[in-house]
C-alpha positions in Angstrom: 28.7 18.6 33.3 32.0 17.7 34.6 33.0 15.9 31.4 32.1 19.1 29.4 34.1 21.1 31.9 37.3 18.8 31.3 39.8 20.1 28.5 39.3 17.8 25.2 39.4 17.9 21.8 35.6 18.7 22.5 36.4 22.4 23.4 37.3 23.1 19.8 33.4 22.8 18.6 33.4 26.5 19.6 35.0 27.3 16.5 32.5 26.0 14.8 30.3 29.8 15.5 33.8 31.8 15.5 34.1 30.4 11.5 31.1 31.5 11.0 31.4 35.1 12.2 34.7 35.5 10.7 33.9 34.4 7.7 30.2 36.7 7.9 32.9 39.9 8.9 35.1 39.0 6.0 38.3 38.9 8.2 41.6 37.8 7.2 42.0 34.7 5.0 44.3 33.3 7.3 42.2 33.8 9.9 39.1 31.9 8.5 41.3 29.3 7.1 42.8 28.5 10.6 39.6 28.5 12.4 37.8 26.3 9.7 41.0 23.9 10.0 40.5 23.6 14.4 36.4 23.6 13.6 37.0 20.3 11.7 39.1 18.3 14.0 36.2 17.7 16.5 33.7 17.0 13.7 36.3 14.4 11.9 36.8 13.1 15.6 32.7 12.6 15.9 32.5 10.9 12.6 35.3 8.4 13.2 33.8 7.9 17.3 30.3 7.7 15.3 31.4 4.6 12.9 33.5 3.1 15.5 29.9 2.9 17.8 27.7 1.6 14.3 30.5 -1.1 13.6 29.2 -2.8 16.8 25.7 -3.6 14.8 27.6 -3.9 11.8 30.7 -6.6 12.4 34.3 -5.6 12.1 34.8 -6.2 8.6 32.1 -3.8 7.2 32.1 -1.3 10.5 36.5 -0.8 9.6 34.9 -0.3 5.5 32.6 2.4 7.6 35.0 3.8 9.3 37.5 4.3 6.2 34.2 5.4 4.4 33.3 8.2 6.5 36.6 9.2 8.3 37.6 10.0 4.2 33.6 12.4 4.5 36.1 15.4 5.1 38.6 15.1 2.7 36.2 14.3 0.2 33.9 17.2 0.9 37.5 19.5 1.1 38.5 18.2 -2.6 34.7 18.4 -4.1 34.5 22.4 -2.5 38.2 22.8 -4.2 37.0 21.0 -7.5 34.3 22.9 -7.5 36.2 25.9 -7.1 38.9 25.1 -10.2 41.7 24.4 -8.0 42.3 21.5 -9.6 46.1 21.6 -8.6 45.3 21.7 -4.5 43.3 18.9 -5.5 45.8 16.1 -6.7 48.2 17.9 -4.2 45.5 17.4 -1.1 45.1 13.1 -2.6 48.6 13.0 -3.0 48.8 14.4 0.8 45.7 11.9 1.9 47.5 9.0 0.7 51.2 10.0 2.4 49.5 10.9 5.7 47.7 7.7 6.1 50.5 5.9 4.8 53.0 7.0 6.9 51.6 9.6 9.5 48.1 7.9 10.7 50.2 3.8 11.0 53.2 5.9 11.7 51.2 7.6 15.4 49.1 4.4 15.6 52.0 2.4 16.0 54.0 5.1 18.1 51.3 5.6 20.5 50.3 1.5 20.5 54.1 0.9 21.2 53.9 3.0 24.2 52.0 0.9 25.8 52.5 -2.4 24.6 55.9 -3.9 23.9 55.0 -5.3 20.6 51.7 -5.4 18.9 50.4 -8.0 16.2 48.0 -8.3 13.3 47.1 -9.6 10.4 49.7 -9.6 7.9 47.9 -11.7 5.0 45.3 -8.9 4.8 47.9 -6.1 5.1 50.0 -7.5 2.3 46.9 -7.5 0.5 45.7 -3.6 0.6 50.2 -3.0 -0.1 49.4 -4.7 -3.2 46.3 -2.9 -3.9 47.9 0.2 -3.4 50.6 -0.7 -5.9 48.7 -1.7 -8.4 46.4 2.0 -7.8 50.1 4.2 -7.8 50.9 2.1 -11.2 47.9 3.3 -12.5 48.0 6.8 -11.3 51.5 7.4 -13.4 50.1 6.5 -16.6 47.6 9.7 -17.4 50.7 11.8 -16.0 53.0 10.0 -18.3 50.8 10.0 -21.4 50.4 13.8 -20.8 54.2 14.9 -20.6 54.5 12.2 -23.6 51.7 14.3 -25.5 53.4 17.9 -24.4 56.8 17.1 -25.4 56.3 15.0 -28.5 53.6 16.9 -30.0 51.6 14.1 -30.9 47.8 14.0 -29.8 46.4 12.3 -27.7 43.2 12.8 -25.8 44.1 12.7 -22.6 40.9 13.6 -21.1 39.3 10.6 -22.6 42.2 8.5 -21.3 41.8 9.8 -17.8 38.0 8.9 -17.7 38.8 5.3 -18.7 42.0 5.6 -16.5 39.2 6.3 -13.5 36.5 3.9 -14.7 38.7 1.0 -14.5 40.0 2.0 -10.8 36.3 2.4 -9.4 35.9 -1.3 -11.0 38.7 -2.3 -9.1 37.8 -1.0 -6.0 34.5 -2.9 -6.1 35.9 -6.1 -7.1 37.9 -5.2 -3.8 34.9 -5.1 -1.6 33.4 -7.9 -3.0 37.2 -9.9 -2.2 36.8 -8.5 1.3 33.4 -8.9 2.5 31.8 -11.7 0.4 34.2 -14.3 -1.0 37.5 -14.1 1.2 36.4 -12.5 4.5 38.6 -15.1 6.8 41.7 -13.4 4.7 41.0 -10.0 6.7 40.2 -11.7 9.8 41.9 -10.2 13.0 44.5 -11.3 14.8 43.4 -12.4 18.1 44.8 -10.2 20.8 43.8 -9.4 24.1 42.2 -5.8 24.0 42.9 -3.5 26.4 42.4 0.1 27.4 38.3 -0.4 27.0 36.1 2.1 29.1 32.4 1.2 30.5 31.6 3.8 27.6 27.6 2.9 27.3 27.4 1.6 23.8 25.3 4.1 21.4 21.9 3.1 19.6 22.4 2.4 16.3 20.0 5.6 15.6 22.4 7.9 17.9 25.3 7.0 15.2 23.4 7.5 12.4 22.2 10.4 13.1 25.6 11.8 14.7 27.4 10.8 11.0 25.3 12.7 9.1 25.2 15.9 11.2 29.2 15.8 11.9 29.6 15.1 7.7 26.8 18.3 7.1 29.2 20.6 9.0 31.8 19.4 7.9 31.3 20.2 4.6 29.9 23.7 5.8 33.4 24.2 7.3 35.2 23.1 4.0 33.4 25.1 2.2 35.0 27.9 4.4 38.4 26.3 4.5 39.0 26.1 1.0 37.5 29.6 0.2 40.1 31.0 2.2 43.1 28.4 1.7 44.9 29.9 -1.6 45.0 33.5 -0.2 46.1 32.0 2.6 48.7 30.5 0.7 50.1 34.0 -0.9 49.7 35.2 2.7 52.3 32.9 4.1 54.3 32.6 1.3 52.8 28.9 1.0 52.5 27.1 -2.4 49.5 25.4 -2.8 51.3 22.4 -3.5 52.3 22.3 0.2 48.5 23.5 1.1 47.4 20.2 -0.2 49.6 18.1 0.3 50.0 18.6 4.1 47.4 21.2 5.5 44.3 20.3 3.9 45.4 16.6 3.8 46.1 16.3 7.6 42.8 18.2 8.5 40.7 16.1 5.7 42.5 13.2 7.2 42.2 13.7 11.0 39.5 11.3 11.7 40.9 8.2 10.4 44.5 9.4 12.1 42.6 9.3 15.4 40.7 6.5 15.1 43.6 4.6 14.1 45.5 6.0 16.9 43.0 5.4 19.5 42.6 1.9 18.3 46.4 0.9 18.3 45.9 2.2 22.0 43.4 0.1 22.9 45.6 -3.0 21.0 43.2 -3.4 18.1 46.0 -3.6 16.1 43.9 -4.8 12.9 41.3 -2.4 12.8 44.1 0.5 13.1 46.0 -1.0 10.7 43.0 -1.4 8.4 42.1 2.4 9.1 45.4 3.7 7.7 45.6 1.5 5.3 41.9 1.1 3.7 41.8 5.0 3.7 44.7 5.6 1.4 43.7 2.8 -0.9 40.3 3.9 -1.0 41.7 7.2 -1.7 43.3 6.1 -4.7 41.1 3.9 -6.0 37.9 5.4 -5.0 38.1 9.0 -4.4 40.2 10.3 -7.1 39.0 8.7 -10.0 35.1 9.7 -8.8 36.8 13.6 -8.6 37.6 12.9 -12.5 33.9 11.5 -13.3 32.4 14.2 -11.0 34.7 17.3 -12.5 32.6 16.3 -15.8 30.1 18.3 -13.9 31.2 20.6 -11.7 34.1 22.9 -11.7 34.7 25.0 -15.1 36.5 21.9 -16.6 37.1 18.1 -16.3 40.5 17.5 -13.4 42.8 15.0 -15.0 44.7 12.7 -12.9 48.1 14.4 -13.7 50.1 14.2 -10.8 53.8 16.0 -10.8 56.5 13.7 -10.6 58.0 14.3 -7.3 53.9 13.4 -5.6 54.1 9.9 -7.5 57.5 9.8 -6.7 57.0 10.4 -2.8 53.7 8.1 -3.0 55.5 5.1 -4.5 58.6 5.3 -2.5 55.8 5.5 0.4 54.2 1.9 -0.4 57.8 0.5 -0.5 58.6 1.9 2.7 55.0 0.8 4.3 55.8 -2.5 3.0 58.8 -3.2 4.5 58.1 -1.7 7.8 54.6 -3.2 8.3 54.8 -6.4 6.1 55.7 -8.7 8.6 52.5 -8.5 11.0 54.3 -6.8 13.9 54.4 -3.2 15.1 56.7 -1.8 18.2 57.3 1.9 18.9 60.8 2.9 16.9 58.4 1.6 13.8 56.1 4.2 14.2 59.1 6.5 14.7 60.8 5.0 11.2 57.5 6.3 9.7 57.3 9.4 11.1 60.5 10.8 10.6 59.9 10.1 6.7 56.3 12.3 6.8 58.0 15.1 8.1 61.1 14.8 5.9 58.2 15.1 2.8 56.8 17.6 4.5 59.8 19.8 5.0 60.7 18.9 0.7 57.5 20.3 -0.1 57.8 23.8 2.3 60.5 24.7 0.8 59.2 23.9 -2.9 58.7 28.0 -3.8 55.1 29.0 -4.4 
């Protein structure tokens, strides 16, 4: 009872009801969407907690693919509601916004708050340089339907971009599996972790592997119930405010979508599992851009009034690939200390400020 009693992120599952009723009394958009927003952090904190307790049956290698898997549940459910809903645009912005909040937000806390308690913290840098390259070769890919689509507007030559997307995104899904197969079957010892001495461990009883189960798929059903809500509300919200929905995505519905792996990364780097946090931030904006965007493209065939091309604006791809540069050079070299989280930081917010002031 106590531990109910005690402030915690737990104390925000009340909006979970209040969402409800506002959105059953038809109150203000902004309202609604900042309730839904609050309702999800606890319920992407559950799923990430819930992954982190079925890894222990699973092994670190497929319980971190887990984690990554189901910490990405909200933002996937967020961009599926808003695909369904034609706001295709809040759609690339909210990937774009996954992929620069893992990047640089989730590793740039994880090593903040890892640094405050450790003087330096060490991982595995072969398997890190591996995901940077993956995510290289994924932001590559993601300029060319963009390109081929100014090409076509300015040029007036045709060119069927929707067919080029759909091979754009069949290839990346292939990609991503030939990935997972790399990771978990033939090169395993490549993602190994580093061996460090863990701290910061509680006498937590360890769940049943039914309790995490069952815990996943409850926290993802209300999740998506509380997306649902969230993006129904988020583009009024957005001529409330004076918000473009470019900034919607990218930042608001990309931190909130995002705030399970952020956490778990964060309360990983805290307890000096440096490669699982690492992995967290990392795997989730990979498998963002090789996984979840490219199945938006395949699954916009069928709902949503019309297929979403992968036709990201310049400055996203711009602000992504300067973002895997920056990750690179700051993480490459297998070692983390606080001003690196700081580095990282600084850089989110500077995007985040660029894209505020972008008018609606």
């Amino acid at each position: 009872m106590k531990s109910i009693l005690k402030p915690g992120i737990h104390w925000l599952y009340l909006f979970l009801p209040v969402t409800v009723v506002l959105e059953f009394l038809h109150a203000s958009a902004p309202l609604v969407f900042l309730s839904a927003a609050l309702s999800i952090i606890p319920l992407a904190h559950l799923i990430g907690h819930s992954t982190e307790q079925i890894a222990g049956y699973t092994g670190d290698a497929l319980g971190a693919l887990l984690n990554v898997t189901f910490g990405n549940a909200p933002e996937l459910i967020i961009t599926i509601m808003a695909l369904n809903a034609g706001l295709h645009d809040i759609v690339l912005a909210s990937l774009a916004g996954a992929i620069l909040a893992n990047l640089l937000l989730a590793n740039g806390l994880s090593f903040l708050f890892g640094g405050f308690k450790f003087h330096n913290q060490e991982y595995n840098a072969s398997g890190l340089r591996i995901n940077i390259s993956m995510m290289m070769i994924a932001t590559i890919s993601l300029m060319i339907p963009a390109a081929f689509h100014n090409f076509s507007d300015k040029s007036g030559t045709h060119i069927n971009v929707d067919v080029l997307n759909i091979l754009v995104a069949s290839i990346l899904l292939l990609t991503y599996l030939l990935y997972l197969l790399f990771m978990l079957k033939t090169h395993p010892e490549l993602f190994a972790a580093h061996k460090t001495k863990e701290t910061g461990e509680t006498q937590e009883k360890r769940w049943s592997l039914s309790r995490g189960i069952l815990s996943l798929i409850t926290a993802s059903v209300l999740a998506a119930i509380m997306s649902e809500m969230l993006v129904g509300a988020a583009e009024e919200t957005g001529k409330i405010l004076g918000m473009s929905n470019l900034f919607i995505g990218v930042v608001l519905l990309a931190v909130i979508g995002g705030a399970a792996e952020t956490l778990s990364a964060i309360a990983m780097a805290q307890k000096n599992k440096m490669d699982l946090s690492v992995g967290i931030a990392m795997g989730s904006s990979m498998q963002i851009a090789l996984f979840v965007a490219p199945l938006l493209v395949l699954l916009s065939l069928f709902i949503g009034p019309g297929q979403m091309n992968l036709n990201f604006s310049r400055l996203l791809m711009v602000s992504i690939f300067l973002s895997v540069i920056l990750g690179a050079l700051v993480a490459g070299d297998g070692r983390s200390n606080w001003y690196k989280g700081v580095q990282l930081v600084i850089v989110y917010l500077l995007i985040g400020v660029m894209f505020y002031f972008i008018p609606a």
